[in-house]
ROBA-784951 format. One line per 5 residues: their letters; for each residue x, z, y of N, C-alpha, C. Coordinates in nm, 3 decimals, decimal comma, padded with zeros to 5 digits, m for minus. Layout:
a	X Z Y X Z Y X Z Y | ...
This chain:
xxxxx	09,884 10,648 08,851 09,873 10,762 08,942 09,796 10,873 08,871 | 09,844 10,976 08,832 09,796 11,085 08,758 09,704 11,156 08,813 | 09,595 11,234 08,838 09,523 11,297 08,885 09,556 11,393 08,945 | 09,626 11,489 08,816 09,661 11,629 08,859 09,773 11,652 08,989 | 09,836 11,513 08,976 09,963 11,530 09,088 09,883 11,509 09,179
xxxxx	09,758 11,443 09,198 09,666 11,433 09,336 09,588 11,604 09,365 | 09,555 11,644 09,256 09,503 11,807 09,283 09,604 11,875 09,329 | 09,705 11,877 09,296 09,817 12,004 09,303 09,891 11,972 09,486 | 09,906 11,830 09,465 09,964 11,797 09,645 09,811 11,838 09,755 | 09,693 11,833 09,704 09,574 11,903 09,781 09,605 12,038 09,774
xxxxx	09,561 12,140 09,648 09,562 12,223 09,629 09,670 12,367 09,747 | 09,790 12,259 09,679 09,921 12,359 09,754 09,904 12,365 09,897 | 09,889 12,260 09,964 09,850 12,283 10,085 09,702 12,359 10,137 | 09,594 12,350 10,090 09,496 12,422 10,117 09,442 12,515 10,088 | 09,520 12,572 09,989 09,506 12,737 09,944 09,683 12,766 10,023
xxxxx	09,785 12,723 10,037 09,854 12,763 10,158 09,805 12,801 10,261 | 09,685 12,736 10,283 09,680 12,732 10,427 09,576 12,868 10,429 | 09,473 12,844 10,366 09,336 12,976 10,345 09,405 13,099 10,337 | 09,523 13,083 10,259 09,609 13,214 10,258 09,608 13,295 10,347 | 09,574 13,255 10,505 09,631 13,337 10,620 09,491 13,434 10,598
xxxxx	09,371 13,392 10,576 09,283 13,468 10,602 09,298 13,586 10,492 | 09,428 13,587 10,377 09,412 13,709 10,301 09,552 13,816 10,343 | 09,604 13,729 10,441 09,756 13,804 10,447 09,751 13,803 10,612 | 09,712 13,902 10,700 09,695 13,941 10,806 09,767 14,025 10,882 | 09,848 14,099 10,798 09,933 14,189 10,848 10,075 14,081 10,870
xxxxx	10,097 13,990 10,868 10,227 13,897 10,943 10,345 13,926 10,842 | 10,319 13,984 10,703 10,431 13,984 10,631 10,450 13,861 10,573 | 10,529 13,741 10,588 10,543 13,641 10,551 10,696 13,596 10,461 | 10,726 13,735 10,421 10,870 13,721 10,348 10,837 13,672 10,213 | 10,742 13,692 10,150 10,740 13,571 10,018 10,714 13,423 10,048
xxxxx	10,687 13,425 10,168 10,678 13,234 10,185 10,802 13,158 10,273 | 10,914 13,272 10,293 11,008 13,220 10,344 11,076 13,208 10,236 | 11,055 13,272 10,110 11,136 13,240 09,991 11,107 13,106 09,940 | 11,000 13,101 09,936 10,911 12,952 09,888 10,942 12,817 09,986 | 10,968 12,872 10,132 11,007 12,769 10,207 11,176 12,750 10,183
xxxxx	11,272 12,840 10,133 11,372 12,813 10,106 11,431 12,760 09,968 | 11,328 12,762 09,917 11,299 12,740 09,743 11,313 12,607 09,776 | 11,163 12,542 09,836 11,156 12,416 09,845 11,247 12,357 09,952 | 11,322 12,379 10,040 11,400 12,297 10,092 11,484 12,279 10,012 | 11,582 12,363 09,915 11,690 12,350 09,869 11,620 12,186 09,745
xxxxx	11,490 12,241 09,694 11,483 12,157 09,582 11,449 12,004 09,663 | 11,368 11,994 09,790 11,363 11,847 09,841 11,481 11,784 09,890 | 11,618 11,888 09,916 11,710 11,804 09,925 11,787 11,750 09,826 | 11,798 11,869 09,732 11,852 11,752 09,579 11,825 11,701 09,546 | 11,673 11,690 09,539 11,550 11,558 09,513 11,605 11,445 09,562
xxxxx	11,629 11,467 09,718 11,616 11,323 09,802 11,823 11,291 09,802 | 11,857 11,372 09,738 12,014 11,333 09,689 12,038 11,261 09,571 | 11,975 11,332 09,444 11,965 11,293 09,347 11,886 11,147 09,279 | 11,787 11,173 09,329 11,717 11,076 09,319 11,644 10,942 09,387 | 11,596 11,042 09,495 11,517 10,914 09,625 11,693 10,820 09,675
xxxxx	11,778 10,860 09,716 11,880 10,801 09,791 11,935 10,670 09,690 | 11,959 10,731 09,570 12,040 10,624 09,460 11,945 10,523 09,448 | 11,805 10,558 09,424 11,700 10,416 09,390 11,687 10,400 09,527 | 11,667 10,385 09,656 11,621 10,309 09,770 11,793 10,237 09,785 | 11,904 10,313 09,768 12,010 10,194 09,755 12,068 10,095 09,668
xxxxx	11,991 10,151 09,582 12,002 10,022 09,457 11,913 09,905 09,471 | 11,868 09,850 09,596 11,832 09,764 09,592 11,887 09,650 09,688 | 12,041 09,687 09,703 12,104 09,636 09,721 12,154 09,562 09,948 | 12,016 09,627 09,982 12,020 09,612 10,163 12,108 09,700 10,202 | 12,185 09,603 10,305 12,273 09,690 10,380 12,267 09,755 10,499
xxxxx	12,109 09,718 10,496 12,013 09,777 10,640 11,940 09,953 10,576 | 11,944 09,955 10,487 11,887 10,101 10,425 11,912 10,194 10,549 | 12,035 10,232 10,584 12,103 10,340 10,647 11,994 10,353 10,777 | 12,001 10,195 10,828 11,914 10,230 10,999 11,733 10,289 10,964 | 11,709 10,260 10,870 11,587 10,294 10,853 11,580 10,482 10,809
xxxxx	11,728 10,507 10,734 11,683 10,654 10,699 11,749 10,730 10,831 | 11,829 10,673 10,900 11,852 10,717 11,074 11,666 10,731 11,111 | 11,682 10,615 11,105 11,526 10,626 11,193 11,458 10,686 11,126 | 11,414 10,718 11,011 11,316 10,842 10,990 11,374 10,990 11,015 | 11,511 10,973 11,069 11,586 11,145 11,119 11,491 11,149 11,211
xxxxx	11,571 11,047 11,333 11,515 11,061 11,437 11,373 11,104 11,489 | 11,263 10,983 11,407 11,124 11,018 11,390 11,050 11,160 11,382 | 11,139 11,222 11,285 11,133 11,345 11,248 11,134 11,460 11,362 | 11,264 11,443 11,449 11,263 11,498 11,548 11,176 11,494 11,664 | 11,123 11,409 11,666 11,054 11,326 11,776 10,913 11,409 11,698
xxxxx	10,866 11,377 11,596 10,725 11,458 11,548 10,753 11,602 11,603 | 10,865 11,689 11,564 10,855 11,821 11,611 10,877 11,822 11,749 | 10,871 11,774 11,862 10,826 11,802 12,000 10,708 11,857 11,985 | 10,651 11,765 11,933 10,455 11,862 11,891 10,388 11,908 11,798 | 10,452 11,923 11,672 10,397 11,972 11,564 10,515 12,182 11,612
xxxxx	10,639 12,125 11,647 10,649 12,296 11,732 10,733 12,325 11,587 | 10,774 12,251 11,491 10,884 12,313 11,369 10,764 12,385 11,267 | 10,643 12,380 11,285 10,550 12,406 11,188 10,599 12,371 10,989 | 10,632 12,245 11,001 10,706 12,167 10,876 10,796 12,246 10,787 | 10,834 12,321 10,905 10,956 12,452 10,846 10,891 12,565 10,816
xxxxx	10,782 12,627 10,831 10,685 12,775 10,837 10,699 12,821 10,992 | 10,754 12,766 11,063 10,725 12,805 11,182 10,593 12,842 11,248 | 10,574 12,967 11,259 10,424 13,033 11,332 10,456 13,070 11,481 | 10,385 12,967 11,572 10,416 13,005 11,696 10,268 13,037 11,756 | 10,263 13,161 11,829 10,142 13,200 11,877 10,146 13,186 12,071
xxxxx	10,098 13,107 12,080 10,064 13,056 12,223 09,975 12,934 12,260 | 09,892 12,965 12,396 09,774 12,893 12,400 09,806 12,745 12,377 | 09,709 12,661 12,363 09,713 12,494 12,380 09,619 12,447 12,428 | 09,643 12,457 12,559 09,592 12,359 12,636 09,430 12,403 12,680 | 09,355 12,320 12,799 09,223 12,442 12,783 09,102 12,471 12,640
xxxxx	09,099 12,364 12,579 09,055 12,403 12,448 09,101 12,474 12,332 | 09,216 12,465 12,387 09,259 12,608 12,284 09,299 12,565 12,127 | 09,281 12,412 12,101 09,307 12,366 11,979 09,448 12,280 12,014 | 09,510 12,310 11,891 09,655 12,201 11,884 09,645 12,100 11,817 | 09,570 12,010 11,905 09,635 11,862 11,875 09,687 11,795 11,846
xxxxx	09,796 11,833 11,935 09,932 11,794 11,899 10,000 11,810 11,768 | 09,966 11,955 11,764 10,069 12,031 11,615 09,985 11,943 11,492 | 09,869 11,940 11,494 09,767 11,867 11,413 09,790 11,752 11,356 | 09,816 11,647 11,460 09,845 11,500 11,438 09,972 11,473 11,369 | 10,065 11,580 11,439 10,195 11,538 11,356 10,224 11,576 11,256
xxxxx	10,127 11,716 11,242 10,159 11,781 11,117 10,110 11,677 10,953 | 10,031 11,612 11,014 09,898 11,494 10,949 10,010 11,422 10,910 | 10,080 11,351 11,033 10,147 11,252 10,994 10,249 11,243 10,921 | 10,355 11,330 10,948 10,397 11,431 10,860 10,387 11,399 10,714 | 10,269 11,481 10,677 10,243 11,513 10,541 10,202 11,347 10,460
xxxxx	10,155 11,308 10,552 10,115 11,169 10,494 10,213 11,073 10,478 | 10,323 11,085 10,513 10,476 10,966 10,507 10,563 11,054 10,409 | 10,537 11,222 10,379 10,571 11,210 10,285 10,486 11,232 10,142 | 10,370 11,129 10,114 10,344 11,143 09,987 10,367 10,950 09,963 | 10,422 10,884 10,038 10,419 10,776 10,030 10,560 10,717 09,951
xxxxx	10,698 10,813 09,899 10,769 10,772 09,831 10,734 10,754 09,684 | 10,593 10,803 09,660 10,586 10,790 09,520 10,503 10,624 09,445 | 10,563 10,566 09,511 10,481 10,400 09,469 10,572 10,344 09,369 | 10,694 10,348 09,384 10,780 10,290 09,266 10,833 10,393 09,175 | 10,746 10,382 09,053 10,805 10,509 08,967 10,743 10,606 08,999
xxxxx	10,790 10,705 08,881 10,725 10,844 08,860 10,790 10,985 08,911 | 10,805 10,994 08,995 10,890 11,115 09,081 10,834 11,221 09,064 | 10,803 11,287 08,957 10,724 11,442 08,923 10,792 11,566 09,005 | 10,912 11,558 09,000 10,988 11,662 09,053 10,968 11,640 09,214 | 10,944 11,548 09,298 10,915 11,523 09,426 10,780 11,583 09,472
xxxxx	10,689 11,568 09,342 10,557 11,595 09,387 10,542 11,755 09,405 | 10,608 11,800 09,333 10,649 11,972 09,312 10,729 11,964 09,441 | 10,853 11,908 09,493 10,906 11,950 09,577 10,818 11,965 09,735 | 10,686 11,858 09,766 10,615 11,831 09,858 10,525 11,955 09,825 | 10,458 11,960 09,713 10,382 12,062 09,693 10,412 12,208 09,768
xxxxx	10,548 12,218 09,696 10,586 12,382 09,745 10,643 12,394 09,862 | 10,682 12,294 09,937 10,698 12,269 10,096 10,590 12,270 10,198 | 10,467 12,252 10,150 10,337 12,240 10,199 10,262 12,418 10,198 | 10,331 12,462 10,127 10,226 12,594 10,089 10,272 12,685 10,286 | 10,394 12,664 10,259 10,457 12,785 10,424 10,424 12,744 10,527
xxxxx	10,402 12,528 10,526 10,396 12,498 10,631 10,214 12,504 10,667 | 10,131 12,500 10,587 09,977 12,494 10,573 09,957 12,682 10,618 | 10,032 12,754 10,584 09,987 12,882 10,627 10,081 12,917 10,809 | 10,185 12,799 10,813 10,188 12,847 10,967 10,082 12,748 11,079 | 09,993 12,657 10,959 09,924 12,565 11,078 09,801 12,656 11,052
xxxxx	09,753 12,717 10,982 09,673 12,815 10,948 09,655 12,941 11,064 | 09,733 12,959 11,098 09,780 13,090 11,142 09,756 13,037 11,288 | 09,859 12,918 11,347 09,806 12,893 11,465 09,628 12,873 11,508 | 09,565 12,807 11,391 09,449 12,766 11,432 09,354 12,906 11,364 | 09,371 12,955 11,356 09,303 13,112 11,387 09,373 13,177 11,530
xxxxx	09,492 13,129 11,526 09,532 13,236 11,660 09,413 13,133 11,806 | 09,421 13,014 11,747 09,394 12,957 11,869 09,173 12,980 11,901 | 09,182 13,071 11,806 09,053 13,121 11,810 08,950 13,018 11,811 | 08,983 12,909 11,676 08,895 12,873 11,589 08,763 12,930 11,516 | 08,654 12,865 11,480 08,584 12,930 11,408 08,604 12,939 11,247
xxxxx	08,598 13,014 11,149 08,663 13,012 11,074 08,611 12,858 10,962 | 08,471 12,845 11,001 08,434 12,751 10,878 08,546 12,555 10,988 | 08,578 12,588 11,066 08,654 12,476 11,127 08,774 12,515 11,105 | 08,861 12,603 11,119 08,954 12,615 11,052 08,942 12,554 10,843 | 08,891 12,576 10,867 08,896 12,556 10,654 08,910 12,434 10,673
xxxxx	08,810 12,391 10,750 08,813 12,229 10,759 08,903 12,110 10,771 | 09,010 12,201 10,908 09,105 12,123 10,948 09,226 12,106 10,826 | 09,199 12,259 10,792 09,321 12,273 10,681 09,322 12,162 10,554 | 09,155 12,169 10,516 09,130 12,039 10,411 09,174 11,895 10,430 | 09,178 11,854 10,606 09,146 11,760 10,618 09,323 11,753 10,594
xxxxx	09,415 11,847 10,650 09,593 11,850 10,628 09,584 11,813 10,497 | 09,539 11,886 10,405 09,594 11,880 10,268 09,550 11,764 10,216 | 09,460 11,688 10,274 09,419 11,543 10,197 09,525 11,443 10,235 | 09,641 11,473 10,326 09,715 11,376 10,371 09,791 11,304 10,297 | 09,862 11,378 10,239 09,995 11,367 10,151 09,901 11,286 10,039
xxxxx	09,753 11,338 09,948 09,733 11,270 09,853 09,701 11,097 09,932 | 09,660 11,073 10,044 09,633 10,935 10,092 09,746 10,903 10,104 | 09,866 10,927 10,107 09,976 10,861 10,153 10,026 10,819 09,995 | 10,013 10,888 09,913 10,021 10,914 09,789 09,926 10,743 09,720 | 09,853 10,760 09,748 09,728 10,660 09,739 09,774 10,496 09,769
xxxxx	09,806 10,575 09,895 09,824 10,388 10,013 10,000 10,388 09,910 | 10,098 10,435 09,888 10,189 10,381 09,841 10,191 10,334 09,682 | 10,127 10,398 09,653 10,067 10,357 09,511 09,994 10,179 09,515 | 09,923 10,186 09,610 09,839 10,042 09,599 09,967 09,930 09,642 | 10,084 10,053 09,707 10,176 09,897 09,805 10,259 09,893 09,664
xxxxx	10,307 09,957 09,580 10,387 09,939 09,440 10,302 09,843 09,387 | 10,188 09,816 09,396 10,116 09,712 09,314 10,079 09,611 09,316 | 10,091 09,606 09,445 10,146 09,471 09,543 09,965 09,471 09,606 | 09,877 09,594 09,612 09,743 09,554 09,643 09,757 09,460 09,791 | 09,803 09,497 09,862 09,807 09,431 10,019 09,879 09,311 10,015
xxxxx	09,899 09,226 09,932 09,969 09,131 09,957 10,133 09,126 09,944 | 10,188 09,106 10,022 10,367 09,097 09,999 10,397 09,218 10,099 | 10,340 09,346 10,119 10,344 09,448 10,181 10,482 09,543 10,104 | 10,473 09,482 09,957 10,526 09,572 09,886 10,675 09,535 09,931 | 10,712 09,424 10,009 10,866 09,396 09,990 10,887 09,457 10,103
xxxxx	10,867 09,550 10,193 10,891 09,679 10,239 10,884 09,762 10,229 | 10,891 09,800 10,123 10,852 09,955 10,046 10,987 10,005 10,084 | 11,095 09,952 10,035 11,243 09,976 10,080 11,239 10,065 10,218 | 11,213 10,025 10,297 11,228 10,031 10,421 11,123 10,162 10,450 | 11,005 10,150 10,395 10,936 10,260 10,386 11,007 10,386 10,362
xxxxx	11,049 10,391 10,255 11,100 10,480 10,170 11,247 10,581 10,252 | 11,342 10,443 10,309 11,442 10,470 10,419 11,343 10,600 10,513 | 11,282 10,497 10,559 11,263 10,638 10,700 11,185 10,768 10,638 | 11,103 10,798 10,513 11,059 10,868 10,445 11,200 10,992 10,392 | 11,301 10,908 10,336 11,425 10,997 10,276 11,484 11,049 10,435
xxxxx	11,484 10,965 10,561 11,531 11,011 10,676 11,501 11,128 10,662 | 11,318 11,158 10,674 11,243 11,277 10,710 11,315 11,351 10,626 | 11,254 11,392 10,491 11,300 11,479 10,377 11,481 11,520 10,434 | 11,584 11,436 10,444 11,706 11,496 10,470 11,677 11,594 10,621 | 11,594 11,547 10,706 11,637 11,647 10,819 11,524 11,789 10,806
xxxxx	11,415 11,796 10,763 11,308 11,877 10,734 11,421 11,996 10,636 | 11,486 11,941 10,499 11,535 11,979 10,386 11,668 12,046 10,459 | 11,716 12,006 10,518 11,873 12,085 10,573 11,840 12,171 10,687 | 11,688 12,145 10,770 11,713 12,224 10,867 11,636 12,376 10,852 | 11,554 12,355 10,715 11,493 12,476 10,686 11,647 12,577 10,571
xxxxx	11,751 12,469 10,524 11,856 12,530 10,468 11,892 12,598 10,588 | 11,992 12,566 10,687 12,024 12,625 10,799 11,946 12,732 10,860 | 11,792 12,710 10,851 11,731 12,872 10,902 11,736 12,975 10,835 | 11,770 12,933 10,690 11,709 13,008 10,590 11,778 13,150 10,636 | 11,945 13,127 10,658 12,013 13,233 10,705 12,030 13,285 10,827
xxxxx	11,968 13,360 10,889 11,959 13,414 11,014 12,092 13,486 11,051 | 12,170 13,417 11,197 12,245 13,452 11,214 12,404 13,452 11,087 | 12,384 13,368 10,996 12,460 13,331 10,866 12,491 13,523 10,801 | 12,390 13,593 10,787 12,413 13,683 10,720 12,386 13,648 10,552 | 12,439 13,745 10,509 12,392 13,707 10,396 12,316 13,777 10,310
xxxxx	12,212 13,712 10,267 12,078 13,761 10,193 12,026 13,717 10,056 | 12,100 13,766 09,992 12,082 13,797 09,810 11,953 13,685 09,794 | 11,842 13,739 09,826 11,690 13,659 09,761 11,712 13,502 09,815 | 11,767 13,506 09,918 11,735 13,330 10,004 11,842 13,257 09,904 | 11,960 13,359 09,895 12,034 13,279 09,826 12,019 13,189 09,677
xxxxx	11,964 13,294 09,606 11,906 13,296 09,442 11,797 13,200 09,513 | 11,724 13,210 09,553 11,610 13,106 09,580 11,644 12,913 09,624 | 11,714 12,961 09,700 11,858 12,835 09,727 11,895 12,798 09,575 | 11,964 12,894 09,522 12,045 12,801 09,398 11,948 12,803 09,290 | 11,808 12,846 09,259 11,748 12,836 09,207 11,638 12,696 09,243
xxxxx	11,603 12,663 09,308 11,542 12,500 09,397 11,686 12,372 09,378 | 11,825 12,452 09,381 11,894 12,356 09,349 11,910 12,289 09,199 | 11,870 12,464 09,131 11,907 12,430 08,992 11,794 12,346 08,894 | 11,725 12,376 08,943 11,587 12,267 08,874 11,561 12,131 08,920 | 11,640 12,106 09,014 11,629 11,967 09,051 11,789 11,950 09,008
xxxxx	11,862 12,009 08,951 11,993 11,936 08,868 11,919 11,980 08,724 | 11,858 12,036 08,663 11,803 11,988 08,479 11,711 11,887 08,509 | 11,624 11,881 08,608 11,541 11,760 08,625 11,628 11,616 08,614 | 11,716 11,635 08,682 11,851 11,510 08,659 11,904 11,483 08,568 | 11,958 11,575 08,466 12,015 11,547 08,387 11,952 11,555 08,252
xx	11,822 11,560 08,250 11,718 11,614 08,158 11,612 11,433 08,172 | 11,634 11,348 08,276 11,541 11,254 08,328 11,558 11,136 08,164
């Protein structure tokens, strides 16, 4: 487990997220590029690579498990509110005024996906989580200032987001090594509902990318540019 891939999956998310306090005026068109960047590249990722190794191990149960991490997925955004995508929604929560909700799932979230990296070295995944984390850390950012946080608790919460992905990162690392016992002979299955997530997160931020299916030069180049580095990453492996 390399270090730096543990700084950079922190990093991206928590200077994503601090970001809001330097970009105030609501122009958020360079991080919809970055959110369309990285969807295009986590779905070739999880085409190219995550799908062929979790079925090469030969179960013919794979499929219900990456169903069930669709599903899961959907079921998290009832309360995380499409945050995962850069979604910034400004409205109260509840009488304390903090989102909970968006919080926990956003947590959970981030933490199932740093957990495909236990078997093998997936560098290009860690980049793909990385730069998926930067749009979604500045729209959980954004809510928890709107929700009239204090700012040194905002930083906080944001730290505590960005540590997710490296613990998940962590706990799948120890299950590749068999630390827990025979934990590891579900990694498979792990991994299933993990590639679930990534396919529905990865196609549904493709589908926003184009509003109303117009067409827009930068999303596009940004699209085939996230595609194209995860095809030299492939054929370069």
């Amino acid at each position: 487990m390399e270090t730096w891939e543990l700084i950079l999956l922190f990093s991206s998310a928590f200077l994503g997220g601090i970001a809001v306090f330097l970009f105030k005026n609501g122009n958020t068109n360079r991080l919809k590029l970055v959110l369309s960047f990285s969807g295009a590249y986590l779905f070739a990722i999880t085409v190219l690579h995550l799908m062929p190794d979790v079925y090469s191990s030969g179960s013919s149960q794979i499929g219900l498990f990456i169903l069930g991490g669709f599903l899961l997925q959907i079921l998290m955004e009832q309360f995380s509110e499409g945050i995962e995508h850069g979604h910034i929604h400004k409205h109260d929560h509840g009488p304390s005024g903090f989102p909970i909700g968006i919080m926990i799932s956003l947590c959970l979230h981030a933490f199932l996906e740093g957990m495909p990296l236990a078997k093998g070295q997936h560098t290009e995944l860690v980049y793909g989580i990385a730069l998926h984390h930067i749009p979604a850390a500045f729209a959980l950012g954004s809510v928890l200032v709107h929700s009239r946080q204090p700012k040194i608790k905002t930083i906080i919460f944001l730290a505590f987001f960005a540590l997710m992905s490296p613990l998940g990162y962590a706990l799948s690392f120890r299950i590749g090594e068999g630390t827990f016992g025979d934990i590891d002979i579900y990694f498979e299955s792990i991994m299933g509902v993990v590639i679930g997530i990534f396919l529905h997160i990865s196609t549904t931020i493709l589908f926003e990318s184009s509003v109303d299916h117009k067409f827009n030069l930068k999303k596009v180049v940004a699209v085939l540019l996230g595609v194209g580095i995860a095809l030299a990453g492939y054929f370069l492996h």
